[in-house]
N, C-alpha and C positions, 0 to 999 in steps of 0.2 A: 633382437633390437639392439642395436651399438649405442654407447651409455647417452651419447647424442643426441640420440634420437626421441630417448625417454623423455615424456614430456617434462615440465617443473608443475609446481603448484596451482592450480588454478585460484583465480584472483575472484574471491567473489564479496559482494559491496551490499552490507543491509545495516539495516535504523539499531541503533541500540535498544528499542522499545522491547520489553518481555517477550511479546507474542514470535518476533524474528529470534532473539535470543534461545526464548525455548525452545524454536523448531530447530535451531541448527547448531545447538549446546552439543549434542554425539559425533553429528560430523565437522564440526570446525577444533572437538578435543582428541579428535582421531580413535572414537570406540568405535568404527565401524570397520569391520575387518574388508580389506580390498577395496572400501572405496576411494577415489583418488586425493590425494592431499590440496589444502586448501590454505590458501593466503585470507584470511580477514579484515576486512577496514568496516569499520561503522561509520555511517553517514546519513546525514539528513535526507528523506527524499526528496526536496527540492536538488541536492547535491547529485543523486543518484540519475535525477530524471533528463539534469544534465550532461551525467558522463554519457548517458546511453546516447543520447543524440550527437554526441562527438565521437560516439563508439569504443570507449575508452571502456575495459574490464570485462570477465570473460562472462559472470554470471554479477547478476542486478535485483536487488529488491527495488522497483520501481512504479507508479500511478500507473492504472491501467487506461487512465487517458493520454498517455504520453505514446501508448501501442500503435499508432499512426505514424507518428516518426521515426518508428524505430524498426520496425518487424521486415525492411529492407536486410537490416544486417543480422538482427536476433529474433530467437525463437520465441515464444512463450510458452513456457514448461506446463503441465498439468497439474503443479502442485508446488507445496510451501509460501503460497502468497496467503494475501487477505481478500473474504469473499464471505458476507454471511447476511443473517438478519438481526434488527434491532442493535447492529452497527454506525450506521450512520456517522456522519459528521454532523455538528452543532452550531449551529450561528449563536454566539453569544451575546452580549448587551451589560453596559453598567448598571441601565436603568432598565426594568421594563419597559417594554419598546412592542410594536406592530412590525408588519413587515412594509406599511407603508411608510415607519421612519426612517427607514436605508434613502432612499428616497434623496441620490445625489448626497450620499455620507460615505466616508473612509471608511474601509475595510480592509483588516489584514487577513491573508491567507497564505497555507503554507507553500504553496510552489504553485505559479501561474499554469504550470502542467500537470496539477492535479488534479485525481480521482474527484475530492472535495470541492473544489473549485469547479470542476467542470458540470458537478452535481448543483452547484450552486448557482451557478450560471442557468443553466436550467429551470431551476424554482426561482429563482430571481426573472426572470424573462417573466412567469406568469402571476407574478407577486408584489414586486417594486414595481409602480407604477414610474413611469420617466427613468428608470432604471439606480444604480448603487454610483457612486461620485469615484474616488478616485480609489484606487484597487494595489496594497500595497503588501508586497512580500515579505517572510518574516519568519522564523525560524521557527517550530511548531512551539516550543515550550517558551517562546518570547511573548506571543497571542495574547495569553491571559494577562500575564500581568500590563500588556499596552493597551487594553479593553480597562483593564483596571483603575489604571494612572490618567486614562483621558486621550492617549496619545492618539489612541484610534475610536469610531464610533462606535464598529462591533467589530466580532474574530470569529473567522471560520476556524473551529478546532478539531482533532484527531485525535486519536489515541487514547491514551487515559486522561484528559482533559474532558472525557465523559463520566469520569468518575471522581473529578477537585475541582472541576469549575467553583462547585459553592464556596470552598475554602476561600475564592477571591471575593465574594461578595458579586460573583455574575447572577443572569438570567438566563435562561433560555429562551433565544425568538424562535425558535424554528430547528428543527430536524431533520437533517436530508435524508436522510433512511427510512422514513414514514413519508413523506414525501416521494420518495424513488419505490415503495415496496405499496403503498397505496394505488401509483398511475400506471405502474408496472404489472406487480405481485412476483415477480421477482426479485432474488437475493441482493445482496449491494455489492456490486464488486469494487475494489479500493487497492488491496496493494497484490503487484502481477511477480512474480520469479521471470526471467528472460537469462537468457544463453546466447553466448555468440554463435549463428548459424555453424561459422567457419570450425568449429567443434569438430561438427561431422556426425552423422547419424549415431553413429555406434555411441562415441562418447557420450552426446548428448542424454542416450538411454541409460547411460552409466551415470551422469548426473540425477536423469529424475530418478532411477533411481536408489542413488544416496540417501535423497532429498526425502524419500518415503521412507526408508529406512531410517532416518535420521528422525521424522514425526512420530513414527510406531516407538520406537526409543523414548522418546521423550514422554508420550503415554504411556509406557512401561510401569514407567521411573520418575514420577514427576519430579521427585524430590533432587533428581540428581545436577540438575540443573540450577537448583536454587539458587544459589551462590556469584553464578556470573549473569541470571537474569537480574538481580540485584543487584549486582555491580555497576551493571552499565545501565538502570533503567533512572530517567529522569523525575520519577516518583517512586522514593524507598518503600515505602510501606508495603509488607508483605501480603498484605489483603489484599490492595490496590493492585498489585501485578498479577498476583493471582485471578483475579475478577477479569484483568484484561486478556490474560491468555484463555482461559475457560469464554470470552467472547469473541475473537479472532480466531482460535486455533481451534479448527471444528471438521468436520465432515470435507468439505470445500478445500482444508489445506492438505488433505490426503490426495486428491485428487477432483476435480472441479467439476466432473461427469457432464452430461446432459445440459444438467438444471443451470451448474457453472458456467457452460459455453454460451447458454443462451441468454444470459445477463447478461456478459461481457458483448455478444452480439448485438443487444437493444439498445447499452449503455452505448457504443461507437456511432449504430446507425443512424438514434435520435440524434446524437450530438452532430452528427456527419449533416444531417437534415437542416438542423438548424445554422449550418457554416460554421460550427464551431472545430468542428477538426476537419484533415483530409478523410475519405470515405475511403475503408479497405477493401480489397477485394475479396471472395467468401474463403478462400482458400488462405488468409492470411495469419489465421489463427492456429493451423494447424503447425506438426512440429513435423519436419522432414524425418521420413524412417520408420523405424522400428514403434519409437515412442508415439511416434501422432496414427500409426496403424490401425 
């Protein structure tokens, strides 16, 4: 191969939250021997869910309800996403609250093409009578405290705002995870790994996997990581990160199997059912090649 030809870095785009940090603390510090180099930006996934629909970056930590618009140019991987149980997203509330007080009230959420949202939409459909008022975006770690100050009437929250809501003085109205794992009994799918198709089979099997090698690493060694999930994570407290990786990074971000595919399938279909997304066709899920074999 003439020096040319060698590719550069791949550009890959995840959340500062612990749970992405941990998973990819080995291969974004280059302890994995041969796997390909990597360019890092951390980003919001409302930001993410965006480049992917402009097709911008080669690998995405992105909503897996965004997998409609996107699965024309990119893959979605078998692993390093978010997929589990007693995850869930939280509707929060300054005051205790019903779910018939949404009822035409302001709601922030974190990306109109989120997992969460899309989750929400859903339990909101059979819950708010006359449905939620106006529907405003908002950065995930901004939610609480605009639920707080009054700005909004509730906040759909993620991440470890499962584990400091009370620090603000919230409530909890409602759980999409018990909700989605009650009408289902499947897992929650929330945050997806994707690849630009244009990769090409080979690579892409070199991506996922990195991507497992880089999980098994981090279960190794958890310790080893400590340092830069804390760095970038938007709640210091070593507990709190810790709690959230040990509830995100699980069985499902080694590889998503069976029980994985079939969430993410329910989670499209229903939504597809209801007009809330375009409907994929069954083969959309898979990953061209070696890796989807």
């Amino acid at each position: 191969m003439t020096a040319e030809a060698v590719p550069g870095p791949l550009g890959i785009a995840y959340s500062p939250c612990p749970n992405d940090t941990f998973v990819f603390h080995a291969w974004s510090h280059g302890l994995l021997p041969g796997a390909p180099a990597v360019d890092v930006d951390f980003a919001d996934i409302d930001i993410t869910n965006g480049r992917a629909e402009r097709g911008e970056g080669d690998l995405l930590k992105v909503s897996y309800a965004v997998l409609p618009w996107v699965l024309d140019e990119y893959a979605l991987l078998p692993c390093g996403g978010a997929l589990g149980r007693g995850c869930g997203p939280l509707v929060l509330t300054r005051e205790p609250a019903t779910a018939a007080d949404l009822a035409g009230r302001t709601v922030a959420v974190p990306s109109e093409r989120s997992t969460a949202y899309l989750l929400f939409r859903l339990w909101a459909a059979a819950h708010v009578p006359g449905g939620v008022g106006e529907v405003r975006v908002l950065p995930f770690h901004e939610i609480m405290p605009a639920v707080r100050d009054g700005a909004v009437d509730a906040g759909l929250v993620i991440h470890e705002a499962r584990f400091t809501y009370q620090r603000f003085g919230l409530h909890q109205l409602a759980d999409m995870g018990e909700f989605w794992e009650a009408s289902t009994g499947h897992p929650i799918p929330l945050g997806a790994i994707i690849a630009k198709r244009s990769l090409g089979p080979e690579r892409l099997a070199t991506v996922t996997d990195a991507i497992r090698a880089s999980v098994r690493r981090a279960w190794s060694d958890p310790e080893a990581s400590r340092d830069y999930v804390l760095a970038h994570a938007q709640e210091m407290d070593p507990e709190v990160a810790r709690a959230h990786i040990d509830l995100y990074v699980n069985e499902f971000t080694a590889d998503l199997g069976e029980a994985g595919y079939a969430a993410i399938r329910e989670l499209l279909t229903r939504a597809a059912d209801e007009g809330l997304v375009p409907r994929l066709p069954a083969e959309a899920l898979a990953v061209p090649g070696p890796v989807g074999a």
